[in-house]
N, C-alpha and C positions, 0 to 999 in steps of 0.2 A: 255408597262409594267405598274405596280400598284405599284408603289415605293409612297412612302408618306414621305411628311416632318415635322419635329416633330417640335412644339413650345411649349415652357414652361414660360408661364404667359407671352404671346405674343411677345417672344424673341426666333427666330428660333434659333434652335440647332444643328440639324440634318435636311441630304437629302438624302433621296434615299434609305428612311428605308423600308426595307421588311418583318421586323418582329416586331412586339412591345406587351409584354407579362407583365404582373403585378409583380411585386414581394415582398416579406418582405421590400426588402433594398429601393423598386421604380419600376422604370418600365423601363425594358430590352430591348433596342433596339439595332438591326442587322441591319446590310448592305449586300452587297454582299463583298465587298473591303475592308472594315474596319474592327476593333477588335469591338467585341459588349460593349455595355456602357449602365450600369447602370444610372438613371438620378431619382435624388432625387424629384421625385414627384407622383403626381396618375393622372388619365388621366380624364380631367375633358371632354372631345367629341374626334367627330371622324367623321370629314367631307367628308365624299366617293365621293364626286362630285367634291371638290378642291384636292381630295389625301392631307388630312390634319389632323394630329392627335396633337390636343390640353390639354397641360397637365399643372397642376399648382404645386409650390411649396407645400410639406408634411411642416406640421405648428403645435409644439408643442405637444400638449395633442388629437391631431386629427390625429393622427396615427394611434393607434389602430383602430380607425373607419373606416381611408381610408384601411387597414391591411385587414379586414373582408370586405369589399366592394371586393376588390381585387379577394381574394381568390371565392367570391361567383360569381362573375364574371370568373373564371375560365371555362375552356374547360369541357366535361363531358370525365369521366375517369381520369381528371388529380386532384389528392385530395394534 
């Protein structure tokens, strides 16, 4: 399987995430077994070799920036 485990500013979170999607609030991460969870940050990589997605705390007046990073990194079709 391709589960991946989320860390945020190098403090695991999450295992066995199957989904991880950007959002206004942060970034949306799913399991198969869990309730999905919001995680107050923006995803700073995304290591496909360790199954590892690295995300760091959203920080004051740099919101709106990660906000538009987010969105522009969206799927196509998804506005």
């Amino acid at each position: 399987m391709c589960q991946a485990t989320v860390y945020l500013d190098e403090e695991r979170i999450m295992e066995d995430v199957i989904w991880v999607e950007p959002t206004e609030d942060g970034v949306l991460l799913r399991t198969f077994f869990e309730a999905p969870r919001v995680v107050k940050g923006v995803i700073k990589g995304v290591d496909l070799i360790k199954h590892r997605v690295l995300l760091t705390k959203m920080e004051g007046d740099k919101n709106d920036r990660h906000r538009e990073t987010a969105r522009a990194a969206a799927p196509l079709g998804r506005a």
